[in-house]
C-alpha positions as CSV (number, residue, x, y, z in Angstrom):
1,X,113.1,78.0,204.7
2,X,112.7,81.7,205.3
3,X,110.1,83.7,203.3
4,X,112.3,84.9,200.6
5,X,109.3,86.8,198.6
6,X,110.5,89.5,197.5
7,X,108.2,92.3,195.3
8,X,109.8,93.0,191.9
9,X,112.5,91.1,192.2
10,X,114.6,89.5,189.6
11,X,116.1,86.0,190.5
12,X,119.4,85.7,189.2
13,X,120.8,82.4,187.9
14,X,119.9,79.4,189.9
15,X,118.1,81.3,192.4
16,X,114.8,79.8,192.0
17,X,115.7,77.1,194.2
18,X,116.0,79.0,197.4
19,X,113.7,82.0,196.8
20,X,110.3,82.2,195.5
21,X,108.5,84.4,192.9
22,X,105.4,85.9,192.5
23,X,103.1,85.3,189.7
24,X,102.2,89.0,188.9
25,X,106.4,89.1,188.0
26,X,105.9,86.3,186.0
27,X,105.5,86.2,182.0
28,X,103.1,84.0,180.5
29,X,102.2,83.8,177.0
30,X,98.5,84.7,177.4
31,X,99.7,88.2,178.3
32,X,101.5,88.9,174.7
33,X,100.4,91.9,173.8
34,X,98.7,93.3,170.6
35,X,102.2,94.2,168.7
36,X,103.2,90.7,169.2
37,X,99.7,89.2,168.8
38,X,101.2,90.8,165.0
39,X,103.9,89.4,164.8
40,X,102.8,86.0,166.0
41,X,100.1,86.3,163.4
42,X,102.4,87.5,160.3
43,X,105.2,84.6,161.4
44,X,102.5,81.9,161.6
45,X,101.0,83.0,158.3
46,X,104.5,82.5,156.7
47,X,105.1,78.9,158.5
48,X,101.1,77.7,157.1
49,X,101.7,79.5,153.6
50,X,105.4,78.8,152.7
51,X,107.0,76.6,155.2
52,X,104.5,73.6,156.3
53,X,103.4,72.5,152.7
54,X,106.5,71.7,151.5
55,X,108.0,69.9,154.1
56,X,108.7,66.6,151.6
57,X,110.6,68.5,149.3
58,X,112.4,70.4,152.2
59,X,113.5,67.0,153.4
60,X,114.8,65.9,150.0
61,X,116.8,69.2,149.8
62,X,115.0,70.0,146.3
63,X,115.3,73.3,144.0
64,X,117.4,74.7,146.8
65,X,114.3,75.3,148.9
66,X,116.0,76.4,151.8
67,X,117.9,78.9,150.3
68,X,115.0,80.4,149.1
69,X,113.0,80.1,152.3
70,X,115.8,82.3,154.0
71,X,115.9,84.7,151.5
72,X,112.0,84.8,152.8
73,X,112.7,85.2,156.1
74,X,114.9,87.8,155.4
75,X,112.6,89.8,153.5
76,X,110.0,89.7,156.2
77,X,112.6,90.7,158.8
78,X,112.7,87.0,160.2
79,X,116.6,86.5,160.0
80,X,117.6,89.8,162.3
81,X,114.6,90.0,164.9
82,X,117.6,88.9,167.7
83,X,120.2,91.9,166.2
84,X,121.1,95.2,166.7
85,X,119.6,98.2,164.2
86,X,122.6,99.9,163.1
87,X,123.2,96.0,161.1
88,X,119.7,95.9,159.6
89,X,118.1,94.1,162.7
90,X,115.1,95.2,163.9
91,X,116.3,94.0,168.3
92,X,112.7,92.7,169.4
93,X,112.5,91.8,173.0
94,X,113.2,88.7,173.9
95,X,110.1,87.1,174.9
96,X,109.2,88.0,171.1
97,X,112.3,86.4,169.9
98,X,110.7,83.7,171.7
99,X,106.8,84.0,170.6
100,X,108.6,83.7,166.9
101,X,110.5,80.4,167.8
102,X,108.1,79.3,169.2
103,X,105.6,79.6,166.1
104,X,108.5,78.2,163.7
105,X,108.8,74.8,166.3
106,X,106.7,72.9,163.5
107,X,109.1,73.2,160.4
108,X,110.6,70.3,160.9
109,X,114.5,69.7,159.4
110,X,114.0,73.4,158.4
111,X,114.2,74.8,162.0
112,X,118.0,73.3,161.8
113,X,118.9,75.6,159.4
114,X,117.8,78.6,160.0
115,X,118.3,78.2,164.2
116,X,122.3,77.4,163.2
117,X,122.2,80.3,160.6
118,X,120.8,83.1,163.3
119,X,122.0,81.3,166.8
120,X,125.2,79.7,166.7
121,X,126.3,81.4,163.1
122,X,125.1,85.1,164.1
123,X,125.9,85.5,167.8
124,X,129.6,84.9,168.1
125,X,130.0,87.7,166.0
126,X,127.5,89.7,167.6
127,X,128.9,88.6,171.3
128,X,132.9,88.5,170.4
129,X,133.3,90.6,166.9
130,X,135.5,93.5,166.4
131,X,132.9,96.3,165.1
132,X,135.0,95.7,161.8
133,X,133.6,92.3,161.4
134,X,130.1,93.2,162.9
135,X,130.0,96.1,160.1
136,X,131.4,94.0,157.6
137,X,129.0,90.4,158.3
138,X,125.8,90.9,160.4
139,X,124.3,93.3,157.9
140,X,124.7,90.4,155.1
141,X,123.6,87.4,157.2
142,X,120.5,89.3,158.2
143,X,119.6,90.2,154.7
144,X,120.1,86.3,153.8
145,X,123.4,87.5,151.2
146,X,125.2,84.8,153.5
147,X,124.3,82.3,155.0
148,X,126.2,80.8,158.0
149,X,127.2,77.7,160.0
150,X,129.5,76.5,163.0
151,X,132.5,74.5,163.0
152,X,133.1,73.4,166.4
153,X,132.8,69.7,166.5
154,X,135.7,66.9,165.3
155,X,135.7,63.0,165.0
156,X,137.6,62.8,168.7
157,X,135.9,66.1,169.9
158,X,132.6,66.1,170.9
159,X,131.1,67.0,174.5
160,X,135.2,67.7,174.7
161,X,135.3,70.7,172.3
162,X,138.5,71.9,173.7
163,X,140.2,69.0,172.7
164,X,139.8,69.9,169.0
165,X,142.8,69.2,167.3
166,X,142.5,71.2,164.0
167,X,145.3,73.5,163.7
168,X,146.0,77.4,163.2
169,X,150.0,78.4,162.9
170,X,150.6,82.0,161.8
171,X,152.6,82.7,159.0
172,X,156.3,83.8,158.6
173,X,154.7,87.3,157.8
174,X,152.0,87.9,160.4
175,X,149.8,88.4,157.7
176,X,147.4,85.3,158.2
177,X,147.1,82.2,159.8
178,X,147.1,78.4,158.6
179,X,144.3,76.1,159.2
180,X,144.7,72.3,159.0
181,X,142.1,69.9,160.3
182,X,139.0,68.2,159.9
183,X,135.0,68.8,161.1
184,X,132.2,67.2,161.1
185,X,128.0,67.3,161.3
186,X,128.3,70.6,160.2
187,X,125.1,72.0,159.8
188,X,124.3,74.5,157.2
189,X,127.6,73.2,155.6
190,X,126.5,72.5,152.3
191,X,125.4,75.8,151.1
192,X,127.0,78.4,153.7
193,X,128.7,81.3,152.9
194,X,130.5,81.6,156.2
195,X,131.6,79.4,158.9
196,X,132.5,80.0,162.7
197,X,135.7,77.9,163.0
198,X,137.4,76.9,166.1
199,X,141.3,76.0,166.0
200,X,144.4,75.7,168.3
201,X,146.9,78.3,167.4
202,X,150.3,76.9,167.9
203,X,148.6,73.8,169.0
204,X,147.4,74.6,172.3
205,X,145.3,77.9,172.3
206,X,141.8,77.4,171.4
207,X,140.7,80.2,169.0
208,X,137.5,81.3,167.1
209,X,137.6,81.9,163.5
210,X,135.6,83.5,160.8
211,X,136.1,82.0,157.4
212,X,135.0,82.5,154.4
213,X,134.0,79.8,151.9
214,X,135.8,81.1,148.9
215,X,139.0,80.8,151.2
216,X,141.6,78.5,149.4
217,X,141.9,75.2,151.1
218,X,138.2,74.4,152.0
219,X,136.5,71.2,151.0
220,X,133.8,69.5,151.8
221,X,132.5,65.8,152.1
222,X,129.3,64.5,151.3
223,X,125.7,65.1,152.5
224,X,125.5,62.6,155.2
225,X,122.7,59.9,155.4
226,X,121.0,60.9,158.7
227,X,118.3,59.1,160.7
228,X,115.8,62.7,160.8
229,X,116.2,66.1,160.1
230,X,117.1,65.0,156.4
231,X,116.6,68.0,155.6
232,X,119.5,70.1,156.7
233,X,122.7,70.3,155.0
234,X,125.2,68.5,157.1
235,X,128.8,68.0,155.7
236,X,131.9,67.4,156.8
237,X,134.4,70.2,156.4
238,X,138.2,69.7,155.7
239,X,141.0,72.9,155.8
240,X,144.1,72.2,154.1
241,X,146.3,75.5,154.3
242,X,143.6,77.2,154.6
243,X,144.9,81.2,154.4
244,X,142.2,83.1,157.3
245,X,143.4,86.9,157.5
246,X,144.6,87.9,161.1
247,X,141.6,90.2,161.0
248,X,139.2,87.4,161.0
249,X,140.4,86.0,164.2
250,X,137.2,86.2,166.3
251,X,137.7,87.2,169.8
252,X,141.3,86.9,171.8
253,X,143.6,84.0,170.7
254,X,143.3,81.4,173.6
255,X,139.7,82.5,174.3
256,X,138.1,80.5,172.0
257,X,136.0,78.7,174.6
258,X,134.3,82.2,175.8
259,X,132.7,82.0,172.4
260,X,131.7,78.3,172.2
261,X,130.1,78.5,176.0
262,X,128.5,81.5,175.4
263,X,126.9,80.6,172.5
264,X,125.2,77.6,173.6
265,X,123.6,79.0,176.1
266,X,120.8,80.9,174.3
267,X,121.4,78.2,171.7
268,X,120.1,75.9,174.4
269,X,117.2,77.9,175.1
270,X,116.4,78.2,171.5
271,X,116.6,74.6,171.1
272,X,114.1,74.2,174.0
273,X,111.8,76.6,172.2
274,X,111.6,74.9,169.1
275,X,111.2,72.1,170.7
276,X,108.1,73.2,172.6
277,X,106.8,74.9,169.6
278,X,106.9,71.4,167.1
279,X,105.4,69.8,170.4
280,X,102.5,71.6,170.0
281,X,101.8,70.8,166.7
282,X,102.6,67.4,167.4
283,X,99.7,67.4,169.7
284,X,96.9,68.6,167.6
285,X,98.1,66.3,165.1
286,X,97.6,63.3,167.5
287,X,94.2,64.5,169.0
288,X,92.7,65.3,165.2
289,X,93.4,61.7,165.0
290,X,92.3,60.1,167.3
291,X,88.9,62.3,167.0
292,X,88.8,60.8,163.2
293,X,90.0,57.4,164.0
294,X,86.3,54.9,164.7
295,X,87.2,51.4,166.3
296,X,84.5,49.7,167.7
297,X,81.7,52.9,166.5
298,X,83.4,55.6,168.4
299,X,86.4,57.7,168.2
300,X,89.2,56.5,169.8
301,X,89.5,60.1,171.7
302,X,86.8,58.2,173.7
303,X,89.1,55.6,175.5
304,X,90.2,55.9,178.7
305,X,94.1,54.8,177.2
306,X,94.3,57.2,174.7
307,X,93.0,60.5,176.9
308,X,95.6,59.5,179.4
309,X,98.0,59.8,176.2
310,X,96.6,63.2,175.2
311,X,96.5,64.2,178.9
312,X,99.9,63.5,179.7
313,X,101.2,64.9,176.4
314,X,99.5,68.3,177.2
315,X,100.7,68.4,181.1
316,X,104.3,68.2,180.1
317,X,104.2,70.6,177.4
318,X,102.4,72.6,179.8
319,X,105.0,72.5,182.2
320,X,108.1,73.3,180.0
321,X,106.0,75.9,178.1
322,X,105.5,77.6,181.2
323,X,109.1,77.5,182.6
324,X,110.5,78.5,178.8
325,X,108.3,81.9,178.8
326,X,109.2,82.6,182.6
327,X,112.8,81.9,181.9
328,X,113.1,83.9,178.6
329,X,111.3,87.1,180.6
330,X,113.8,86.5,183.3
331,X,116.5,87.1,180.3
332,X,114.7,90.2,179.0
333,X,114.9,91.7,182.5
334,X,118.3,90.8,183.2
335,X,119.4,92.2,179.6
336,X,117.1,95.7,180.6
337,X,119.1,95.8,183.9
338,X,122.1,95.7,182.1
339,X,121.4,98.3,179.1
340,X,120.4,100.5,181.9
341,X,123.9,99.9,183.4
342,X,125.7,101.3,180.9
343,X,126.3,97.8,179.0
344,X,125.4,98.0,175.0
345,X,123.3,95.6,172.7
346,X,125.9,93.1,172.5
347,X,126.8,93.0,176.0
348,X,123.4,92.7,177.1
349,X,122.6,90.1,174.9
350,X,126.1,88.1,176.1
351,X,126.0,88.4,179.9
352,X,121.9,88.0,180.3
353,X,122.5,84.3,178.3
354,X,125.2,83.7,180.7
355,X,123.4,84.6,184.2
356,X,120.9,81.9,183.1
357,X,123.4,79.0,181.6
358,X,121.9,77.0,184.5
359,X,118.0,77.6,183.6
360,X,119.1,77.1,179.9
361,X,120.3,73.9,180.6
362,X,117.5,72.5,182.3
363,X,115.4,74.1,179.2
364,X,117.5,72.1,176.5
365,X,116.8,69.0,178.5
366,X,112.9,69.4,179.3
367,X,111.7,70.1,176.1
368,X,113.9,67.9,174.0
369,X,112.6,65.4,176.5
370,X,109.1,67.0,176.4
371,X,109.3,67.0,172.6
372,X,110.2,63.5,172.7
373,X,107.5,61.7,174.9
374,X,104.8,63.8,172.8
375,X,106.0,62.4,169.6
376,X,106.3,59.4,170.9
377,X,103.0,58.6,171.9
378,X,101.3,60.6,168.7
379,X,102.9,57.9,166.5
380,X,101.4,55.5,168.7
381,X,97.9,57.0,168.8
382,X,98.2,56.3,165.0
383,X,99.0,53.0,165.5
384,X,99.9,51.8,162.2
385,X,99.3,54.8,160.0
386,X,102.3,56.0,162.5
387,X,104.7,54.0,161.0
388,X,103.7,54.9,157.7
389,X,105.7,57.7,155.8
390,X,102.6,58.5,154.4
391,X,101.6,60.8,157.3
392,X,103.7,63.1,159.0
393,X,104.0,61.3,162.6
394,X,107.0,59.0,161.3
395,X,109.1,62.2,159.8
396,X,108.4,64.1,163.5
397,X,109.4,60.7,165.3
398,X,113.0,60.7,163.2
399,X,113.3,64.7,163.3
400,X,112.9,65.1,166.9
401,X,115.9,62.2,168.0
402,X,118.7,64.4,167.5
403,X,117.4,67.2,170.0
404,X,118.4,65.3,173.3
405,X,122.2,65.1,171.3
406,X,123.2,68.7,169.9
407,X,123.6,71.6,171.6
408,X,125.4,69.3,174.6
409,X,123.9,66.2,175.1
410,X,120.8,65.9,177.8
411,X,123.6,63.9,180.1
412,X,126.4,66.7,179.5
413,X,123.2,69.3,180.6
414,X,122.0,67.5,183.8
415,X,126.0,67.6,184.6
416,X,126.4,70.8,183.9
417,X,123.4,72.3,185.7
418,X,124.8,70.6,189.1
419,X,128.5,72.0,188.4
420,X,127.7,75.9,187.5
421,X,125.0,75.7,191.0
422,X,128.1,74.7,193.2
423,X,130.8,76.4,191.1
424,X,128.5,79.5,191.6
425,X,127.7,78.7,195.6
426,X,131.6,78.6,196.0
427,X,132.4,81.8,194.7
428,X,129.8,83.3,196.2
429,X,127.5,84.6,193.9
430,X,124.8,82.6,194.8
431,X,124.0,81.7,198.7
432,X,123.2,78.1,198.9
433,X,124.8,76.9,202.3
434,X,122.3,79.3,204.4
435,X,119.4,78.1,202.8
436,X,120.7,74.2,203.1
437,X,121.8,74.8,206.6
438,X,118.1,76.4,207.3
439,X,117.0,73.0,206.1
440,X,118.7,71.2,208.3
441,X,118.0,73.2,211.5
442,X,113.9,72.1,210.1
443,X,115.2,68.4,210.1
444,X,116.3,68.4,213.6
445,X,112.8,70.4,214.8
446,X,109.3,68.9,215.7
447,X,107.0,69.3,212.4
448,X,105.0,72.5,211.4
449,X,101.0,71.2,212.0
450,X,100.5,74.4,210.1
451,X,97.6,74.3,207.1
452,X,98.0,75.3,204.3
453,X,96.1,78.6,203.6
454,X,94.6,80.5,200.1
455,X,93.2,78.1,196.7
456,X,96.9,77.3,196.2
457,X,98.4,76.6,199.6
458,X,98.9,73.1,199.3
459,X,100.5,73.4,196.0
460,X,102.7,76.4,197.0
461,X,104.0,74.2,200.0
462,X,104.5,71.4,197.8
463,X,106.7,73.6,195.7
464,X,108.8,75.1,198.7
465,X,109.3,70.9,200.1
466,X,110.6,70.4,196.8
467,X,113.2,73.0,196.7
468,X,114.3,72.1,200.5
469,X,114.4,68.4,199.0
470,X,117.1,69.7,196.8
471,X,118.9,71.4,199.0
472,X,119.1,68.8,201.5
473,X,120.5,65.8,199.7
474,X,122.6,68.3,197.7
475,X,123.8,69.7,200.7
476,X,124.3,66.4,202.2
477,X,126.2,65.2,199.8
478,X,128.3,68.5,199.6
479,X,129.1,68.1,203.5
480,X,130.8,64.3,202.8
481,X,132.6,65.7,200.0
482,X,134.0,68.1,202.3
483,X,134.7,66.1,204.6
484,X,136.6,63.4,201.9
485,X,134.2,61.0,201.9
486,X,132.7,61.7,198.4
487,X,134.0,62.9,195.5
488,X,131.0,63.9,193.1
489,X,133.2,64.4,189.7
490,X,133.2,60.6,189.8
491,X,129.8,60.6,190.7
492,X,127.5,61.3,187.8
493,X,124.8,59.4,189.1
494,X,124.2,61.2,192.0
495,X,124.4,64.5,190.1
496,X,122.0,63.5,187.5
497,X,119.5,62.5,190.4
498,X,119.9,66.1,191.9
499,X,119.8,68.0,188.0
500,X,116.5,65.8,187.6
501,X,114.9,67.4,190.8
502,X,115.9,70.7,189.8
503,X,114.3,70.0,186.3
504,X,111.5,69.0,188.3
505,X,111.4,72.1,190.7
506,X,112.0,74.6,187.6
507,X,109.1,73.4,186.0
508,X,106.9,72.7,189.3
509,X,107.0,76.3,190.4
510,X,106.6,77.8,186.5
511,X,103.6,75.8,186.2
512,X,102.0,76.6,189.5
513,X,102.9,80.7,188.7
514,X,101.2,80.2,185.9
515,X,98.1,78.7,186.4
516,X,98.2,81.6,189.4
517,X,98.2,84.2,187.0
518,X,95.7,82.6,184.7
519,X,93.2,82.1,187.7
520,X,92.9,86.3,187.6
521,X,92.3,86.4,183.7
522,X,89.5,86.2,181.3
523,X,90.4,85.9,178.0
524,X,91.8,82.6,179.0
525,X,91.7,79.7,176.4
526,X,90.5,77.1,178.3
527,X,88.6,76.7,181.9
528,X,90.7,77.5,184.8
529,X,89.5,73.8,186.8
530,X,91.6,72.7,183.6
531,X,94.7,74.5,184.2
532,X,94.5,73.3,188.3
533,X,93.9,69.9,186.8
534,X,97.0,69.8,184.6
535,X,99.0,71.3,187.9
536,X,97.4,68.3,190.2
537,X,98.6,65.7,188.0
538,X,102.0,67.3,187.4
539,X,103.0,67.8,191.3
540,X,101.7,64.5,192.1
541,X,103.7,63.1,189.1
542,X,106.9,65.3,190.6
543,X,106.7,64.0,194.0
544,X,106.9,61.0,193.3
545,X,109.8,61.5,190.7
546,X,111.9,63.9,193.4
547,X,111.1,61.3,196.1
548,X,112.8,58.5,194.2
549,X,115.6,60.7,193.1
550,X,116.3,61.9,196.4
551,X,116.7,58.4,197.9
552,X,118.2,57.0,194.9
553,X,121.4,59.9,196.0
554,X,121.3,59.4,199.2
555,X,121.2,55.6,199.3
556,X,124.3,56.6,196.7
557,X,126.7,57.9,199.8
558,X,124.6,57.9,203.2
559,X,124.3,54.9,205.5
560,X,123.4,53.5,209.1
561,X,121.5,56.6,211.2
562,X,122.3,59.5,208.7
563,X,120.6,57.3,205.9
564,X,117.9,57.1,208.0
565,X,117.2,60.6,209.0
566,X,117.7,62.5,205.7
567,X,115.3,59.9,204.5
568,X,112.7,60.6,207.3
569,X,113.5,64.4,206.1
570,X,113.0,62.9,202.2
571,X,109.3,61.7,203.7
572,X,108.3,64.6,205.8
573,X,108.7,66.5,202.9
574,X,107.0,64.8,200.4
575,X,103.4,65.3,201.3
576,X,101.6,66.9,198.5
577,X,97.8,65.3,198.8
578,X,96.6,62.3,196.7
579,X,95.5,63.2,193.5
580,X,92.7,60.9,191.9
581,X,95.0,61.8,188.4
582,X,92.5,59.5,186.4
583,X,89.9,62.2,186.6
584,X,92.3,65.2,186.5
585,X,93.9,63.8,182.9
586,X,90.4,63.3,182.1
587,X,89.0,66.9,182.1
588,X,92.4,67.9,180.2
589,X,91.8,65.4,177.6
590,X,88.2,67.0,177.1
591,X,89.5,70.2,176.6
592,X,91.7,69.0,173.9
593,X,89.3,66.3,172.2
594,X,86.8,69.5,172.0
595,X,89.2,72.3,170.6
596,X,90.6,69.5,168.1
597,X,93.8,70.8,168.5
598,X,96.5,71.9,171.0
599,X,94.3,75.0,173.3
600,X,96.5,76.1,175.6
């Protein structure tokens, strides 16, 4: 592969995996600086103060506490951080859009409610909204006077939104339409004032709606009984006749899926930073009990089985915490590039979230995943006090389950992050064949005995073998497509293998940019041979996953001599160093059993 380094730039969508970035371009989060060191202060206040000691009466929806905790956030300026002035929002930057999510990951079934108020209740009006319904909604959704929710999924719709069947016909007069139809886990339903509704006009046009509560025709079934997140409102919602003025159409009749795409990207990445955030307080929950748990005279922080735990809990936090702030600075740029383009607030906001659908995808998936390994193992640091409702591992375990469902299951993710790479390859937007073909040309040429030079050599060729790993079997398996011997839509496996390597690679190179950047600062939080450490562990872990995804695809639709070349190809570039990882976990375990709490 060529040396793609470029100074300054910004990688567009899906780039990352054929060009390489430098860590002075890269955002981390120990660079925030001292007006969001404010914010981050005044928001975790408000979690600590009004949010986290009332979590078992949040989860038994008591003395509408909810309510009132929006109403809270709005008065602080919490509910219109992400919106434009002239509405009452105060449009912070996105990385602090994402310092603030970030901080609210611990509040359990409340993130649900107010991430579906703000994200997918706010931003289809924001993104799609005549400046009628902007002037006439987003000023009373940010000041908490309505709440909102979104009405996109049906009992046979699902991952197939667009085969909703819940009807809009216009009436004999033009003066409104009719809805008819059924939906369901409707969060926010039970209490919102508004609802994003999508319907097929005539039957066959997929439309966005807004609708109002008091609208005739609306009712509502019960709370449902839900494994976690217990509690957030979720209702089923039922339009009979439902009258919705023709101004309250939202977008263009027939465009309807513009709106539900759109706003899952960044409702993807917003899922991934809540997730993140709730991981880290997941982890000093575990590690202040296992310092307080004695067995045998000493703290269980002591054994060898429970630092690995710790250990391996921190490294993949680490990792997607890393590739969530890079991504969300890559948005910030993008959305800059665009403002200074000529494109406004809303425009900014829409296209940015769209160049990175790909990275957003892979972000819903590794920290939902993230999210759930880490609770996972703190519930089984407390052993049996896990189990117990008594402490607050059991209600994390059962919150966290539903994150690897919304927001497009992790499966309809990995698919997706596969499809929008080609889809973008073939249209040309991104150039994938010449790097894949450059990979090749390296297959059929003697190996480099070059070294690796500088403290991170080895780790930054690691990084570039992953990437030509990628592009090799994907490009492989391209070429039999193309030549009818494959056809990957009935393929899933193989695609899942190549989205899990570009999972791996998004978070290999994030990590290692990082822990770069971090080796030139001071005011670090921990000692930089722990940061290496965690990035030892977490290449040699990602070797071995990419190696066994590779061969896993190509063993999927290569045989005889081409098997065994790309596989030689797999090999030759899968040579990151042993890593003694017992040791390496071990010195990231001490840094957390010392700080009593998540410290990085």
């Amino acid at each position: 592969m060529q040396d793609t380094l470029v100074k300054n730039e910004v990688l567009k969508g899906g780039e990352y995996l054929i060009k390489d970035s430098r860590p002075e371009d890269t955002f981390i989060p120990e660079e925030i600086n001292a007006d969001q060191q404010m914010i981050k202060e005044m928001v975790h206040d408000f979690l600590y103060r009004e949010i986290m000691p009332y979590l078992g009466e949040i989860e038994r929806q008591e003395d509408n506490i909810t309510l009132k905790l929006l109403d809270k956030m709005a008065e602080l300026g919490l509910l219109g951080t992400h919106m434009p002035q002239e509405y009452g929002g105060s449009a912070l930057d996105t990385n602090t859009n994402t310092l603030i999510n970030d901080i609210m990951g611990p509040a359990s079934s409340f993130t649900v409610s107010f991430a579906a108020h703000m994200g997918i209740g706010m931003l289809p009006i924001l993104y799609f909204g005549t400046e009628a319904q902007k002037k006439q909604y987003l000023p009373r959704l940010i000041s908490s006077e309505l709440k909102a929710a979104y009405c996109l999924t049906e009992p046979g719709s699902g991952s197939d939104a667009l085969a909703a069947k819940t009807r809009a016909d216009l009436s004999a007069d033009g003066s409104h339409y009719l809805l008819n139809g059924q939906k369901m886990w409707i969060s926010n339903a039970g209490f919102a004032d508004l609802f994003i509704v999508f319907a097929q006009v005539d039957g066959n046009k997929f439309t966005g709606f807004i609708v109002e509560r008091n609208f005739p025709g609306i009712t509502f079934g019960e709370e449902e009984k839900k494994l976690g997140i217990k509690g957030s409102s979720t209702r089923q919602v039922f339009f009979e006749n439902t009258k919705v003025p023709v101004e309250n159409v939202l977008g263009e009749i027939g465009k309807g899926h513009l709106i539900a795409f759109n706003a899952l990207n960044i409702g993807r990445f917003k899922l991934c930073v809540l997730s993140v955030g709730g991981s880290k307080k997941s982890v000093s929950t575990a590690v202040q009990y296992a310092n307080e748990r004695f067995q045998f005279g000493v703290p269980i922080s002591s054994f060898g089985a429970i630092q690995y735990k710790l250990a391996e809990q921190a490294i993949r936090l680490f990792a997607a915490d890393s590739a969530m702030y890079r991504v969300s600075n890559m948005i910030q740029e993008s959305e800059h590039r665009l403002e200074a383009a000529g494109a406004n607030f809303a425009e900014s906001k829409l296209k940015a979230a769209e160049e990175y659908a790909i990275e957003c995808a892979i972000l819903k998936v590794a920290g939902s995943e993230a999210l759930d390994y880490v609770i996972d193992e703190t519930l089984q640091i407390h052993g049996g006090m896990g189990y117990s409702e008594e402490g607050t591992a059991a209600r994390a375990y059962r919150d966290s389950r539903i994150n690897r469902i919304y927001e497009g299951t992790n499966e309809i993710n990995r698919l997706l992050t596969v499809d929008m790479l080609l889809k973008r390859a073939m249209k040309g937007a991104i150039d994938i064949v010449g790097p894949a073909w450059a990979v090749q040309k390296e297959l059929a040429s003697m190996p480099s005995m070059e070294q690796a030079e500088g403290p991170y050599g080895e780790e930054e060729r690691a990084v570039r073998d992953f990437k030509k790993i990628v592009l090799m079997v994907a490009g492989a398996a391209a070429k039999m497509q193309m030549d009818g011997k494959l056809n990957l839509k009935e393929e899933q496996e193989i695609i899942a293998n190549v989205a899990n390597m570009m999972i791996d690679v998004l978070l290999a190179e994030s990590m290692l940019l990082r822990v770069q950047k971090l080796a030139g600062m001071s005011n670090k939080p921990a000692a930089q041979e722990v940061y290496d450490a965690m990035l030892r562990v977490f290449l040699h872990d990602a070797t071995a996953r990419i190696q066994k995804e590779g061969a896993d695809a190509l063993a999927s639709f290569a045989e005889g001599d081409l098997l065994r070349t790309l596989l030689m190809g797999l090999k030759r570039f899968s040579k990151y160093p042993p890593v003694n990882v017992k040791n390496e976990r071990r010195k990231v375990a001490a840094a957390l059993i010392a700080a009593n709490e998540w410290c990085f």
